[in-house]
N, C-alpha and C positions, 0 to 999 in steps of 0.2 A: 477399633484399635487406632490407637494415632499415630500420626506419622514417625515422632519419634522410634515409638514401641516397633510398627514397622520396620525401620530403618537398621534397630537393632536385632529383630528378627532375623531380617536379610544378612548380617553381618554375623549372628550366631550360625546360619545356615552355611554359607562363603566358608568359614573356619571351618565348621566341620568337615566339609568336603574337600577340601585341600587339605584336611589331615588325614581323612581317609587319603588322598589319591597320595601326600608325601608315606606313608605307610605302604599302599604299592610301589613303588617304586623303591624306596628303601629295600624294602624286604626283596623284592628282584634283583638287587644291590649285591644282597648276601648271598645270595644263592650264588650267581653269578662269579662270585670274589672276588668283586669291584668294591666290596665293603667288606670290611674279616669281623665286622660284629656290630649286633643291632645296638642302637644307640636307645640310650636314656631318654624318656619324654621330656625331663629338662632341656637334652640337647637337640630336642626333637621341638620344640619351643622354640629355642635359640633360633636354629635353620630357618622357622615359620615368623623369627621376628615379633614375636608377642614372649608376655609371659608367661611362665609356667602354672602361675595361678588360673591369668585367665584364659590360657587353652584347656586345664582343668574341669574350671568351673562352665567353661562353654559349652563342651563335650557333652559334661554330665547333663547341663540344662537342655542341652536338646537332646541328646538322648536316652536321657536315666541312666548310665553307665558311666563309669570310668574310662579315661581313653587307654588306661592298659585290658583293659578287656576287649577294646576292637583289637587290638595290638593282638595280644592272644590268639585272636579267631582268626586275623588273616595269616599270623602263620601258619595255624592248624589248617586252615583251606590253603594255603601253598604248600604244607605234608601231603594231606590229602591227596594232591594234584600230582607227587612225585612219586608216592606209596601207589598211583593208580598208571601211572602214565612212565614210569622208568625202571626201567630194571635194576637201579642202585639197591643197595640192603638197604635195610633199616637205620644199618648201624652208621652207615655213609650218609641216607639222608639227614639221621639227625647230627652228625658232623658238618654236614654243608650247611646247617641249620643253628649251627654252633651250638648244639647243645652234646650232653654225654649222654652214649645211648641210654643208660638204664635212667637216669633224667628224663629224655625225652617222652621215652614208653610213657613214663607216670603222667605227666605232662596232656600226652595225645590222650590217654586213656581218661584221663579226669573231662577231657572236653567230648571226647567222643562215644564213649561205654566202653570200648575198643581198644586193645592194643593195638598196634601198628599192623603187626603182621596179620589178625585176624580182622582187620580193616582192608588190608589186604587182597588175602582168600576172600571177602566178604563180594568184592568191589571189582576183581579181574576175572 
């Protein structure tokens, strides 16, 4: 590998990982209600100062997905984390999640097998 290739390497790596960790903390954000709604990967670009093409294309290249599929998964392991760990409904966490409950169910359920509540029973 040459140094260039390297250099660019390290630099697709840096992005991704500061998009994951902007992704934690955003999503901490919402829950919190320090934020009233997840923001757009354009605007999730903006914040990170690149653009949305190549946060896009960087993502995917390094990890064969789209950056709304991480986006996805960390909310579903922050559901996850309050469906196991809080006594709020369902109906509450997917409000504090900004989503409408019967959205959300489909949502959780598409990622998990599970609806919320029998993720639930499954897990407490």
């Amino acid at each position: 590998m040459t140094k260039i290739n390297t250099e660019i390497s390290k630099r697709g790596d840096e992005i991704k990982q500061i998009y994951f960790d902007y992704l934690d903390k955003h999503i901490n954000e919402v829950v919190a209600g320090i934020a009233f709604s997840f923001k757009e990967i354009n605007q999730i670009a903006d914040d990170l100062a690149i653009s949305h093409t190549h946060l896009t294309d960087t993502i995917q290249k390094e990890t064969g997905n789209h950056p709304c599929h991480f986006y996805d998964l960390k909310i579903i392991d922050k559901a996850k984390e309050m469906i196991v760990n809080t006594d709020y409904s369902i109906a509450e966490i997917a409000r504090i999640l900004t989503y409408d409950p019967s959205n959300f169910s489909k949502f959780f359920k598409k990622f998990t097998g599970l609806t919320p509540g029998n993720y639930r029973k499954e897990n407490t």
